[in-house]
N, C-alpha and C positions, 0 to 999 in steps of 0.2 A: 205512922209518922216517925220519922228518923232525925233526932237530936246532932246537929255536928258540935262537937266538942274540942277545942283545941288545947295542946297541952305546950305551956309558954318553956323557952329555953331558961334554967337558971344559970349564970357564971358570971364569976367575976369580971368587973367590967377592966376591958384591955386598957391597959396604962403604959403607952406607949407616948415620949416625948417624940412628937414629928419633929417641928420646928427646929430642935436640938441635933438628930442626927441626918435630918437632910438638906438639900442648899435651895434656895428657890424655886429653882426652875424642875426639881423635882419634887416638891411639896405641892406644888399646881398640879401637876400629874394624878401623885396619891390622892387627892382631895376632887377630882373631876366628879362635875357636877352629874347625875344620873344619863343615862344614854350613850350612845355612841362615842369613844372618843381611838384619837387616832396618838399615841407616844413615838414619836421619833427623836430618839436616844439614840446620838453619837457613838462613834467609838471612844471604848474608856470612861462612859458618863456617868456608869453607875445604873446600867439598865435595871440588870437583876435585882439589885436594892430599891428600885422603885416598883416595879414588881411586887418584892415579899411586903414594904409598906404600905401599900394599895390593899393586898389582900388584909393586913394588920387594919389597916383605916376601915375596910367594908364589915369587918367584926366590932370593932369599934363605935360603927353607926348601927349594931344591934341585926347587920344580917347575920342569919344562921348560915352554920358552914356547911351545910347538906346543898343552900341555894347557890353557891360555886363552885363555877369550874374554872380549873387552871390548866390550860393545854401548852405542852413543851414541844420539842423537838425530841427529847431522847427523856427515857425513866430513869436518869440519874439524875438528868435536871430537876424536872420533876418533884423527886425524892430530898434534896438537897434545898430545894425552897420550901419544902414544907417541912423540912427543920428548922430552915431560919424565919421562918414565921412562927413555930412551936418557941424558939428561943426568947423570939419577941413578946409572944403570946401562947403561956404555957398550957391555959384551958382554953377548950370552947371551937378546937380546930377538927376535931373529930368530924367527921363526913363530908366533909371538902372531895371534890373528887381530881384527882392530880394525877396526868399522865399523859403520856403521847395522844395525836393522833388516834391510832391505830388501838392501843390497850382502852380508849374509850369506845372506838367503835368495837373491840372484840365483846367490852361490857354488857351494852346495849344487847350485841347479837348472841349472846348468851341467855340473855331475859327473856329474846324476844324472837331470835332466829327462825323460830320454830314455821311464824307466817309468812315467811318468804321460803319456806320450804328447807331450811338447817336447823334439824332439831339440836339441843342444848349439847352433846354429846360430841359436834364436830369436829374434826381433828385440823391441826393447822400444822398448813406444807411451810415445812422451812426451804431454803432455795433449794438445796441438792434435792427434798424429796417432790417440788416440783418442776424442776429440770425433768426427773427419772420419770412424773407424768406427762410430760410433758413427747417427750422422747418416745413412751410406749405410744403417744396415739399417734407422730409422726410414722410412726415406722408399719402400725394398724392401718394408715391411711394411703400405705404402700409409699410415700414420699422421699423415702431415704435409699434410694437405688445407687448405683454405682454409675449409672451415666447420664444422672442429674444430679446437680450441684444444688443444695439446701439449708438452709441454715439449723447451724445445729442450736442443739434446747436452752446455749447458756444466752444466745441472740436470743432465742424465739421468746425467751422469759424477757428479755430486757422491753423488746416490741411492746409485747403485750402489757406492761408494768409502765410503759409510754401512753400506750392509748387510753389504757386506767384512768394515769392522774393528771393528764392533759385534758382530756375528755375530747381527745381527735380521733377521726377514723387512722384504720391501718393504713391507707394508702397516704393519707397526708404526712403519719410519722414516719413510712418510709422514704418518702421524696423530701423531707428536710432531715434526715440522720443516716439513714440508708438506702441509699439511690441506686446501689447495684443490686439490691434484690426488690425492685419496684415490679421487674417481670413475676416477683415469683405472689404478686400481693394477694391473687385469688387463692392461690395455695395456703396461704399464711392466715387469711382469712376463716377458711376453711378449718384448719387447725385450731384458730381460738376458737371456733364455738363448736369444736369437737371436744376441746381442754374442760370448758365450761361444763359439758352433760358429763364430764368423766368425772370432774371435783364433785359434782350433784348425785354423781351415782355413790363416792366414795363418804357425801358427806363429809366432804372436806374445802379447806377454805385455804389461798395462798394470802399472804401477805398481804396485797392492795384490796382483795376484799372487804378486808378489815375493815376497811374506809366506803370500800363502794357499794358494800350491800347493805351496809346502818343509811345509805343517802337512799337506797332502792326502796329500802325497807319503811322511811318516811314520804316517800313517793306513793306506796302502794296503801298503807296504813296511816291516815290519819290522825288517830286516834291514839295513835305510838306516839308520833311526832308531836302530835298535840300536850303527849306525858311529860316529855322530856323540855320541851319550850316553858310551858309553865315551872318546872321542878327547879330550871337556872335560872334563878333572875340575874346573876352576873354572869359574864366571860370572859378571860380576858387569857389571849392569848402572843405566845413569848416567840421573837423572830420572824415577825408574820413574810418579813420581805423574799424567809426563804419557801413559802408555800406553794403548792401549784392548786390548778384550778379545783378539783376534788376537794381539798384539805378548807379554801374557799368554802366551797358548796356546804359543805358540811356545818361549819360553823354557823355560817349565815343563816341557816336554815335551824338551828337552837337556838339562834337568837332572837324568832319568829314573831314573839311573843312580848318580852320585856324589852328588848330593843339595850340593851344592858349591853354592850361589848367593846371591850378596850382592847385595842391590840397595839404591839408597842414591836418597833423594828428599827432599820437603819436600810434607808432604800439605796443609801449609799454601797449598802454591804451588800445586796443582791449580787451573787454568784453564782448560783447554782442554776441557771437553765436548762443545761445539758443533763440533767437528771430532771427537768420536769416543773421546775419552779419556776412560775409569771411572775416575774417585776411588775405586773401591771395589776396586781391586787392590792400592793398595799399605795403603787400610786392612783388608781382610782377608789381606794377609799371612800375619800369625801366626795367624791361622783353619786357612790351606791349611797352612803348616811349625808343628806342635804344640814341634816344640821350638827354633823361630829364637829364635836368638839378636836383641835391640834394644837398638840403641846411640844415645845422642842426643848432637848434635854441635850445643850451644848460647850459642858462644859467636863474637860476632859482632865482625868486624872492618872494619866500614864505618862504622858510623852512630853517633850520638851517643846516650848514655844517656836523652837528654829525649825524641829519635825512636822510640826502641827502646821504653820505658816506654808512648808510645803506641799503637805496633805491636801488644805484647803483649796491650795490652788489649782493642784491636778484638779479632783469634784468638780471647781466652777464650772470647767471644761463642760463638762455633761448639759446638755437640754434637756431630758427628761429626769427630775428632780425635785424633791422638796428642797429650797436654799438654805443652807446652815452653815455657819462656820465655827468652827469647833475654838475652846478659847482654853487656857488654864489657870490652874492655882499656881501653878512652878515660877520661879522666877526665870529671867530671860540669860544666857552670857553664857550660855553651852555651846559646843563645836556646832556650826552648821554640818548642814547630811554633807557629806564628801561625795563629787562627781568623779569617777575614775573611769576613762576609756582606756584600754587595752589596746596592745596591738592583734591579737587573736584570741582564739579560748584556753590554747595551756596557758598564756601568760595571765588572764586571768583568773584560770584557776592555781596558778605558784601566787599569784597575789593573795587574792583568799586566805590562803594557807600561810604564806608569814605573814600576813597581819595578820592571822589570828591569834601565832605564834608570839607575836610582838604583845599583842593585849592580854594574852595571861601572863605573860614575863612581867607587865605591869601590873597586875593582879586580876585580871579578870575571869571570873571563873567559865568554865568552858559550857557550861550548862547554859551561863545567862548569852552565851552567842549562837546567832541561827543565821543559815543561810536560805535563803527562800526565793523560788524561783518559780515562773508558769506553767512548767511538764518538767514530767521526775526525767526525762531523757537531757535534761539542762544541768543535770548535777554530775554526768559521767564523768568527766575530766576532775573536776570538785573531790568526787570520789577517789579518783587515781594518784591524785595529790599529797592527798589528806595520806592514804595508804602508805604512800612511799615514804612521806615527812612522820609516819607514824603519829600524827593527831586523832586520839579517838571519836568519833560519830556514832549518831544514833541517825537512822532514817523513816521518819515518819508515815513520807509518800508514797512507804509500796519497799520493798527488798532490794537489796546490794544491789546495785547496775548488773552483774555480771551471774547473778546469783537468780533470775527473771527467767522463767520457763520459757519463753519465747528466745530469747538470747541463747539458752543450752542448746535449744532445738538446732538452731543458725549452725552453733557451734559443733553440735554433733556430725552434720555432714563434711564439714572442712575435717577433722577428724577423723571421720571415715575413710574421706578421696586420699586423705595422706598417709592413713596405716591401714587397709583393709583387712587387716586383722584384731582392730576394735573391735569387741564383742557388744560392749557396754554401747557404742556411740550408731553400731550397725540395729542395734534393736530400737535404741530413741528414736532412731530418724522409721524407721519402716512402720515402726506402730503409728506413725502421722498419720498413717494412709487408710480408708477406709475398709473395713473389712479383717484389719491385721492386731491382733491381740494379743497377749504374753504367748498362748500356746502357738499362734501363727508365728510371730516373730522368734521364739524357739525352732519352729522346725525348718524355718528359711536358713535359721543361721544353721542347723546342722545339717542340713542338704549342703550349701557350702564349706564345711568344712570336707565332709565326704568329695568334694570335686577340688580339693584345694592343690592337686597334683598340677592341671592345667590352667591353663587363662581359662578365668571364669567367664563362663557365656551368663548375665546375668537374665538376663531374658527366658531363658530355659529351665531357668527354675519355678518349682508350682508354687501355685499362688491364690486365694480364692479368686473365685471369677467377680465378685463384686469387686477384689483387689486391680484387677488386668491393666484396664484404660487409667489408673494413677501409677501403676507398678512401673509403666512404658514411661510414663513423664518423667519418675523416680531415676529408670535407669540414663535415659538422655539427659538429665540436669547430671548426673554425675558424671558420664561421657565430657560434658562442655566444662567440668572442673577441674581433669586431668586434661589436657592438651599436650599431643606428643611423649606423652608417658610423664611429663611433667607437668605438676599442681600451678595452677596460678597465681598470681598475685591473691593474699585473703580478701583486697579491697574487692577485686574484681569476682571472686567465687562467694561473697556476701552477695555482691548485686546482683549476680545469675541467679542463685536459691533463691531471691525473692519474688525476681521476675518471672522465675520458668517455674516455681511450684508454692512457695511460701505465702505469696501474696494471696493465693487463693486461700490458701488454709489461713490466715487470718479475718478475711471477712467471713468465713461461716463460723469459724467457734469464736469469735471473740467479741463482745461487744464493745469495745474500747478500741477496734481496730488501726483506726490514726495514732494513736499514740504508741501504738505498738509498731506500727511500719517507722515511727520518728525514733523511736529506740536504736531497730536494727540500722537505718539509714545514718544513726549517731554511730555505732559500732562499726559501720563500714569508714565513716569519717576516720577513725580511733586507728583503724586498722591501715590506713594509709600510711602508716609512718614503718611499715614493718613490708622490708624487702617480701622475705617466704613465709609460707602457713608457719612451719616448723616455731620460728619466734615469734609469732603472733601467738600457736598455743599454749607456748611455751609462758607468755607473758600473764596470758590467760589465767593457766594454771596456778602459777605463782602470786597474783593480785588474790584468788580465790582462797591459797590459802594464808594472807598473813595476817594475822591478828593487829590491829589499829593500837595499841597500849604499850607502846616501848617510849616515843621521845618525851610523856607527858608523863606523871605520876596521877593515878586516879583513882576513885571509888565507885565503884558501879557507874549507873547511867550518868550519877550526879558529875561526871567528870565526863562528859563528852559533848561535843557541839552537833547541834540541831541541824539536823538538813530534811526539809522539808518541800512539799509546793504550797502556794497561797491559798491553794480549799481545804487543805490537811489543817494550817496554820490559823483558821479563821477562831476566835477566840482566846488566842495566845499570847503572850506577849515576852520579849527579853528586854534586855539592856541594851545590845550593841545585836543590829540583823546586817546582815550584806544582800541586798537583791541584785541578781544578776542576769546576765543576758538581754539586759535592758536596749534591743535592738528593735528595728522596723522587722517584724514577720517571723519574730520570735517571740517578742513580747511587747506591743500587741501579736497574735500569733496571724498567720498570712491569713487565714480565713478571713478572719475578722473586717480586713481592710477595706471590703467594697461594701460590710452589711453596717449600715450606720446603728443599729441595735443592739449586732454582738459588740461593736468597738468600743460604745458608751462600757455597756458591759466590761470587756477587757481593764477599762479606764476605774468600772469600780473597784477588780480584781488588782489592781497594784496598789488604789489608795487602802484596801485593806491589807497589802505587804506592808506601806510605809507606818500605816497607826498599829503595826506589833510594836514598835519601835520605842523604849521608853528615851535612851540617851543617845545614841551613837551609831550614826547611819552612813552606810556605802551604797552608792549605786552607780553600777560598773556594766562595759558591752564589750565585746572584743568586734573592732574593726575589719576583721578579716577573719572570716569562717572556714577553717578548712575542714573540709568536708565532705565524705560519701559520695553520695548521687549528686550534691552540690556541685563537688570541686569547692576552688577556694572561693568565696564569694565574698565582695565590698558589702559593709553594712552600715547603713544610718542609724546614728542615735533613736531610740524610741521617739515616737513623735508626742508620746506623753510628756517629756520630759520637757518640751517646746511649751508645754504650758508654767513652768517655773522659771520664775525674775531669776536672773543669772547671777544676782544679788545676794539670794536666799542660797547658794548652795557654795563652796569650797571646792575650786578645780583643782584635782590632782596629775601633774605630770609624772608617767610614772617614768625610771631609765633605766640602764642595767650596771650593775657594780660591775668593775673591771678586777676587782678580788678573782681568785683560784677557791678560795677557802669556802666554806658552807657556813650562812650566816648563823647558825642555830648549831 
C-alpha cells in the first residue's frame, strides 16, 4: 500500500495593494472569478500591468507558481513580466513557467519527444539551416532543372510554415497567397513530406514544429497530455488576437482539464494574417467557453482625447468586433489630428520634412517623432527628403529605400547596359541566373574581357547548360535596354527588367513578392523625373552615400526620427506620428477593396497607426501619383478617413512660398 504525502508551499504571503495601483476596470480583470475569461484591453490601457497583477493575485489566492503558465509572443516579454511580478512579489514566483509559444512547446518536446519518435538530443533548424534542407531534397527530387521554373527554399519554407499554423492544405495556401505556383502544388506537396522523413532522419526539428509536434504529441499520447492539463491549473495567455490556429490548438487543448484560461488581446489590433494569424480566435472566444467571462479594459493612457475621439470612430466602422470605445485620464484642448492633402507625393514628402524641421525648432525631440505608413515602398520620397534636408532617420521596416537587394539588382543591369565595363554590376546581375556562381560569374566576365577587341557577341559565350534558356532571356532584356546604341529612358529600362526577366525571379525566391514588385514599380515612379540613366545613377549613387547628420545637431539614434510601417510600429508609441499616403488603394491597399475581411483588417491596421499617437497627429495623401507603371494617377482620400466627423479633425491648406530663399 503506497501513502501519498503532500509537501505544503511555505512563503510569505503576497502584499500587494490592488485597489491602489489599479483603476477599475482592471481590478475586475486581475480578480476574474475561476474559468475561462476573455480581457480585451484597448490600446494604451495598461494590458501588461493587468497581466503581471493577475499573475500577482493568483499567488495571492495561494496558487503555486509551478501550477502557471504564462505564454507571450516573444522571450523578452516573457522575461520582463516575470520581473515585474518578482518586483511586486519578491518570493514564491519560482516555477511559473514563462515563455513563448514555441520555447513551451520545445519544453514539453524535450521531456517527452522521444514518443513521437525525437529522441531528447534534437537539433533545431534555424531558417538558413532549413532553407539549405530544405534545398538539398528539392534538388534530390530532381526539381530544380533549368527548364522548369520552382520555387526556391526561402518560398518553399514560407509555404510550408503556412500550412503548419494555418492548419490548411498546400493547395489552399497556394490559391489564397501564391496562385502562380498552384501548377506546381503536386510538386510542393511532394517536397514537404520528403522535408518531413529528411528532419526525422536528421533528428531535427524547424521552427513550427515546435508547436506542431507537442499538439501531435497530445494527439497521440494521452497520458502526456493528460500530465500537462492537470500540472496548469491557470493559463493565461498575452496578444491572443495575434495567434493563428496552431498557437489556438495548443492552448485549448492545456486547458483540457481545469478549464482555467484567460487570455487578453485587442481584436481591434489584429494585423497580422498575412503571417498566419485568425482574428477569428480571439473573436469566437466566447463561442468555444459558453460561460467566459469579458472584461473590457477601456481606458487609455497614451493619447489625447481629440486622438482617441478619432480612433474610435474609424473601429466603429468594422462589423466584426468586440464594441469599445476607448476614453481617458488626459484633459481635453489639444491640437485636433491635422488633415493635410497634398498635391502629390514629393510635395508630401517636402511637407513631412519641414514640419518636422518646424517641431524640433520648437523643441521637439526627433526621437519622439514617427512617420508611419502601410509598405516600407511609401517611405521612398520620405526618405529622399529627409536626405537632402539632412534630418537624421532611423528605419524600422526593413533597410534604406535604396540600399534593398532587390533594388541593387534593378540597378545593376541599368549600370551594366550604360558602361559594359562594370565588372562589379556585370557579376550582380548574372549571378541572378540559375546555374551561375562566384567562379561561373568569374569566368564569363574573363571570357569577355579576352574578346573585348570586338562587339561582343554575348550569346557566344559558354555558359552552364542549366544556365542557356535564362542566359538568352538575360541577353535579349539587355538588347531591348540599349536601342540604337543608345540606353533608354531609366523609367522605361526599370519596367523592361521587370517584365522580361525580374518579375520572374521575384516569385520564386521571395516570399514577400508584392511588396517587392511595389518597391521596384516606386523606383520606376522616382526615376521618371530623370532625362538619362547616366543622372538617375548618378543620383543613385549620391543618396547612397550621404550621411543624414549635418542640418540637425544629434546623439545617436536618440536624435533621429522614426520611419516605420504599422506592423513594425505595433506597441509603440511617440508624441507627434505623421501617417501618410492616406489614399483609396494605397492605404487601404487595392487588394483589400473587393475582400470585405482583408479591408476591415486594413481599417484595424491604421487605427493602430493613429493610438501610437500620444499628442500631435498628421494625416496627409497626395492627390496625384506620379508614377512607374502607373503613370500619374488621381487619388481619393482613403475611404477610412470618410468614417471621421469633419468636426474632429483641423483642415490643412497647404500653398507655396513665393520666397527664393530656403526656409531652414
Amino acid at each position: 500500500m503506497t501513502r501519498h504525502y503532500t509537501l505544503s508551499q511555505h512563503s510569505e504571503p503576497v502584499k500587494v495593494n490592488f485597489h491602489s495601483d489599479l483603476n477599475a476596470e482592471q481590478i475586475a480583470a486581475v480578480q476574474a472569478p475561476p474559468g475561462a475569461s476573455l480581457v480585451i484591453a484597448g490600446a494604451g490601457s495598461g494590458k501588461t500591468r493587468t497581466l503581471i497583477y493577475r499573475v500577482a493575485w493568483l499567488l495571492a489566492q495561494g496558487v503555486t507558481a509551478n501550477h502557471i503558465l504564462l505564454v507571450t509572443f516573444t522571450n523578452k516579454a516573457a522575461r520582463e513580466m516575470l520581473e515585474r511580478v518578482r518586483t511586486l512579489v519578491p518570493q514564491g514566483i519560482e516555477g511559473i513557467w514563462g515563455g513563448t509559444f514555441h520555447s513551451i512547446g520545445n519544453r514539453i518536446l524535450r521531456a517527452h519527444g522521444e514518443r513521437i519518435g525525437f529522441p531528447p538530443g534534437f537539433s533545431i533548424l534555424d531558417r538558413e539551416d532549413q532553407q539549405d534542407m530544405i534545398e538539398v531534397v528539392v534538388r534530390r527530387e530532381g526539381l530544380r532543372t533549368a527548364d522548369k521554373r520552382f520555387p526556391k527554399a526561402e518560398v518553399l519554407s514560407e509555404i510550408f510554415g503556412l500550412v503548419t499554423n494555418t492548419l490548411e492544405s498546400i493547395p489552399s495556401v497556394l490559391e489564397r497567397r501564391y496562385p502562380y505556383f498552384l501548377d506546381r502544388a503536386e510538386q510542393i506537396e511532394h517536397v514537404s513530406i520528403a522535408f518531413a522523413a529528411r528532419k526525422r532522419e536528421a533528428n531535427s526539428l524547424d521552427f513550427d514544429d515546435l508547436l506542431s509536434k507537442p499538439v501531435e504529441l497530445f494527439e497521440i499520447c494521452e497520458d502526456i497530455a493528460k500530465l500537462y492539463q492537470e500540472k496548469f491549473h491557470h493559463i493565461l495567455v498575452d496578444e491572443y488576437q495575434d495567434t493563428n490556429r496552431l498557437q489556438s490548438e495548443f492552448v485549448e487543448r492545456l486547458a483540457g482539464i481545469h478549464g482555467n484560461i484567460m487570455i487578453v488581446g485587442d481584436d481591434a489590433q489584429s494585423i497580422y494574417s498575412w503571417r498566419g494569424a485568425n482574428f477569428k480566435n480571439i473573436l469566437d472566444f466566447p463561442r468555444r467557453h459558453k460561460n467566459a467571462s469579458i472584461f473590457r479594459i477601456e481606458t487609455n493612457y497614451r493619447s489625447s482625447p481629440e486622438i482617441l475621439s478619432v480612433a474610435n470612430a474609424v473601429i466603429r466602422a468594422n462589423e466584426h468586433q468586440f464594441e469599445k470605445t476607448l476614453g481617458t485620464t488626459r484633459p481635453g484642448g489639444s491640437n485636433k489630428p491635422a488633415w493635410v492633402p497634398l498635391a502629390t507625393n514629393t510635395e508630401q514628402a517636402s511637407f513631412v520634412a519641414q514640419r518636422v524641421l518646424e517641431l524640433h525648432e520648437e523643441g521637439a525631440p526627433l526621437n519622439e517623432i514617427a512617420v508611419l505608413y502601410r509598405a516600407h515602398y511609401h517611405s521612398m520620397e520620405i526618405q529622399l527628403e529627409f536626405t537632402r534636408r539632412g534630418i537624421p532617420f532611423v528605419i524600422t521596416s526593413g533597410l534604406r529605400f535604396f540600399e534593398q537587394a532587390h533594388i541593387k539588382d534593378v540597378a545593376a543591369f541599368i549600370k551594366f547596359a550604360v558602361n559594359p565595363k562594370d565588372e562589379i554590376s556585370f557579376k550582380r546581375m548574372v549571378r541572378l541566373l540559375p546555374g551561375i556562381g562566384i567562379k561561373s560569374a568569374d569566368s564569363l566576365w574573363n571570357q569577355m574581357i579576352t574578346r573585348s577587341g570586338a562587339k561582343l557577341d554575348y550569346m557566344s559565350l559558354k555558359v552552364p547548360a542549366k544556365t542557356k534558356p535564362s542566359w538568352s532571356e538575360l541577353v535579349h532584356t539587355l538588347d531591348d535596354l540599349v536601342l540604337s546604341g543608345k540606353p533608354q529612358s531609366p523609367a522605361s529600362m526599370i519596367e523592361t527588367i521587370l517584365f522580361a526577366i525580374y518579375d520572374d525571379y521575384l516569385k520564386e525566391h521571395f516570399a514577400n513578392y508584392d511588396a517587392r514588385r511595389e518597391d521596384i514599380q516606386t523606383l520606376a515612379a522616382y526615376a521618371r523625373v530623370f532625362e538619362n540613366a547616366d543622372e538617375f545613377l548618378s543620383q543613385l549613387a549620391l543618396l547612397g552615400a550621404v550621411e543624414t547628420v549635418d542640418a540637425v545637431a544629434t546623439s545617436g539614434d536618440e536624435g533621429k526620427v522614426v520611419l516605420s510601417s504599422i506592423h513594425q510600429a505595433k506597441g509603440l508609441e511617440w508624441k507627434i506620428v505623421f501617417l501618410v499616403w492616406l489614399a483609396d488603394g494605397m492605404f487601404p491597399g487595392s487588394r483589400s477593396l473587393e475582400n470585405p475581411d482583408a479591408l476591415e483588417e486594413e481599417r484595424r491596421l491604421f487605427y493602430v497607426g493613429l493610438t501610437r499617437c500620444k499628442d500631435e497627429l498628421y494625416l496627409s495623401y497626395p492627390e496625384l501619383r506620379l508614377g512607374g507603371g502607373y503613370g500619374e494617377t488621381f487619388q481619393r482620400p482613403s475611404r477610412f478617413l470618410q468614417n471621421i466627423p469633419p468636426e474632429m479633425l483641423e483642415h490643412w491648406q497647404v500653398g507655396h512660398s513665393t520666397s527664393t530663399e530656403e526656409p531652414f
